[in-house]
Wavefront OBJ file of the C-alpha trace (Angstrom):
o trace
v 24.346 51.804 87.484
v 27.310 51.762 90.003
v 30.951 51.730 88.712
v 34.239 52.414 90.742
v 35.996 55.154 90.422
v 40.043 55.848 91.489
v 40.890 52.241 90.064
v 45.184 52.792 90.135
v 45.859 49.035 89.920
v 44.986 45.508 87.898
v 44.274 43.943 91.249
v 41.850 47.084 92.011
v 39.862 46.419 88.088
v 39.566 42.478 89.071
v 38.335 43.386 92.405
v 35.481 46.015 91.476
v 34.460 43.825 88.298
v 33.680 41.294 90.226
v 32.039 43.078 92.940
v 29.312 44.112 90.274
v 31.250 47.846 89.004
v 29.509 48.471 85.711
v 31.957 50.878 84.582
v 35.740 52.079 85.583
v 37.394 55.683 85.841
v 40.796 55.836 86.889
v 42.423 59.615 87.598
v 45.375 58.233 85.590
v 46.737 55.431 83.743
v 49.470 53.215 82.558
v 50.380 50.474 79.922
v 49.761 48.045 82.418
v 46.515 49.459 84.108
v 45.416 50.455 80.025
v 45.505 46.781 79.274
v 43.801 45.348 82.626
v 40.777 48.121 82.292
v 40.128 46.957 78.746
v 40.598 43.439 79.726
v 37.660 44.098 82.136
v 34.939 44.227 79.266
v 33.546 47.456 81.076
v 33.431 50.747 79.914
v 36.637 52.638 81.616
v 37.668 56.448 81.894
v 41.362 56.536 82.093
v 42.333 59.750 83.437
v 44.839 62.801 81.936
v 45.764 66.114 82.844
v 47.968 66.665 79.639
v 48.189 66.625 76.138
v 50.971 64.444 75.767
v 48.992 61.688 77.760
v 45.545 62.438 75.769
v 47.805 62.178 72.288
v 49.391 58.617 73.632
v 46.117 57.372 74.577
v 44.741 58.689 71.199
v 47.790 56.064 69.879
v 46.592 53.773 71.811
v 42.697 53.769 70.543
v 41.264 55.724 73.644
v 38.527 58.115 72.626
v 37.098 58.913 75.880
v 39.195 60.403 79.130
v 38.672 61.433 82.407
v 40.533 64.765 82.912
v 41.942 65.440 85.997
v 41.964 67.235 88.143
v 40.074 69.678 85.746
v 40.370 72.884 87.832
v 43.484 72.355 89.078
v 44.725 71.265 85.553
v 43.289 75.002 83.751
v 39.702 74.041 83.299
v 37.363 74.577 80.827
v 40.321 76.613 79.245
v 42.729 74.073 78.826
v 39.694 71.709 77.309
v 38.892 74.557 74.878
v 42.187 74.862 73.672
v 42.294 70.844 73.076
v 39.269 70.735 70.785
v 41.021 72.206 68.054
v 43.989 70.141 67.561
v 42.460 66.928 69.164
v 39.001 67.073 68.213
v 38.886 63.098 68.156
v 39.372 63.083 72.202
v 36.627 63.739 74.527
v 36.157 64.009 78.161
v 35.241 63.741 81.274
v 36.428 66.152 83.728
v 36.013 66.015 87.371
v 38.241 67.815 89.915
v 36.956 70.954 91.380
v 34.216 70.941 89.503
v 30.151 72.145 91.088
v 26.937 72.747 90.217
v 27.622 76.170 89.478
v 30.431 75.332 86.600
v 29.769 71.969 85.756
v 27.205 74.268 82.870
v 30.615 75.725 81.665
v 32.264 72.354 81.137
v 28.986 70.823 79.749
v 28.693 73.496 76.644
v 32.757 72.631 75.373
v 32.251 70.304 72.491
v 34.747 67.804 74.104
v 33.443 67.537 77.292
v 30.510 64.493 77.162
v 29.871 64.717 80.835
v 31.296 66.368 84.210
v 32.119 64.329 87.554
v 32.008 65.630 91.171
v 31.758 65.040 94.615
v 29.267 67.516 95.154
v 26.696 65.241 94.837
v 28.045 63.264 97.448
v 28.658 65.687 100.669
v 30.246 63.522 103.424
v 27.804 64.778 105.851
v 25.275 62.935 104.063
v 27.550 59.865 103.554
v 27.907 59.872 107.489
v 24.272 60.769 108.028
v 23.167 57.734 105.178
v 20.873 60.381 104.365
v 20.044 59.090 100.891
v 17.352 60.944 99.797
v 19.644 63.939 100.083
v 22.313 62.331 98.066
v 19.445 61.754 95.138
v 18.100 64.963 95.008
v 21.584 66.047 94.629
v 22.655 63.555 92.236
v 18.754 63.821 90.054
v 20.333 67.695 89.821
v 23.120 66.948 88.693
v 21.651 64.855 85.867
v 19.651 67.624 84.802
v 22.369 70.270 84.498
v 23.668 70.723 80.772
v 25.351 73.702 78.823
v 23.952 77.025 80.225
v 22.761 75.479 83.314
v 18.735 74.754 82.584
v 17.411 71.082 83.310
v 16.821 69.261 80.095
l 1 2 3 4 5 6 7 8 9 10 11 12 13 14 15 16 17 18 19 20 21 22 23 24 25 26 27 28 29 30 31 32 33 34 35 36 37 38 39 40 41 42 43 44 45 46 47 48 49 50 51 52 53 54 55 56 57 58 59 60 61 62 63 64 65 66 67 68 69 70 71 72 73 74 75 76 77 78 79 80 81 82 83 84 85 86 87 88 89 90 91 92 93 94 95 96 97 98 99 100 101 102 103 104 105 106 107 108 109 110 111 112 113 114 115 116 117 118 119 120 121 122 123 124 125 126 127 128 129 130 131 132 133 134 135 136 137 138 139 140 141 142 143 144 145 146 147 148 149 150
C-alpha cells in the first residue's frame, strides 16, 4: 500500500490522492490542512509533538497521531506519560526512531505503530537496490514490543 508522507499543504493532499496515496501522514497540522486531509477520504496521520496539540485534535475527533519528531520530542517517555491522562489518543511516532528502539515504542499502550527511515537508507534509494529496501522494510514489519518477530 503506498501513502505520502510530509503532506504540509491542501494542494500537497489533492496532489498525492490523486496520484494513487492510499493513506496521508503529515509531521504537523492545521485547521486548514485538518479539513483538506479528511476531505481526502484516506486514512491521515496528522502529526504532534505536544499535548496541547494532541488535546485540540482530541476536540477535534482525531484519535490517531503521528508524533514527531519522537526522539527529539522525549520519546517513549513523553508517550508514557500521555497514556494516563489521554488514554483516548494513540500514535504513531517516527523521528529518530531504529530497529533497535522501535521494540521500546511498540510495547507503550499508545503507540499502534513506529515510522522510520531506516528502512529506507539512501544508499539503497540511489543504488534502486530494492531487494535491500524489502528485507529491511519485511524487518521492520516483524518487530513488536520486546523486539521478537511475530
Amino acid at each position: 500500500m503506498v501513502g505520502a508522507g510530509t503532506v504540509i499543504s491542501p494542494e500537497q493532499v489533492a496532489d498525492v490522492v490523486a496520484a494513487g496515496a492510499r493513506f496521508l501522514v503529515s509531521p504537523g497540522w492545521t485547521d486548514v490542512l485538518l479539513e483538506a486531509m479528511r476531505g481526502s477520504g484516506v486514512p491521515f496521520l496528522p502529526g504532534v509533538s505536544t499535548t496541547s496539540e494532541v488535546v485540540a485534535l482530541l476536540e477535534r475527533g482525531v484519535r490517531e497521531m503521528k508524533f514527531f519528531p519522537a526522539e527529539a520530542a522525549g520519546g517513549t517517555a513523553y508517550l508514557k506519560s500521555l497514556s494516563g491522562p489521554l488514554p483516548q489518543a494513540r500514535f504513531c511516532p517516527t523521528g529518530g526512531i531504529g530497529p533497535a528502539s522501535a521494540p521500546d515504542y511498540l510495547a507503550l499502550p499508545n503507540v499502534a505503530c513506529v515510522g522510520g527511515s531506516w528502512m529506507l537508507p539512501s544508499d539503497a534509494v540511489a543504488a534502486r537496490d530494492w531487494g535491500r529496501i524489502e528485507a529491511l522494510a519485511r524487518a521492520a514489519a516483524g518487530l513488536s514490543a520486546g523486539g521478537t518477530c511475530r
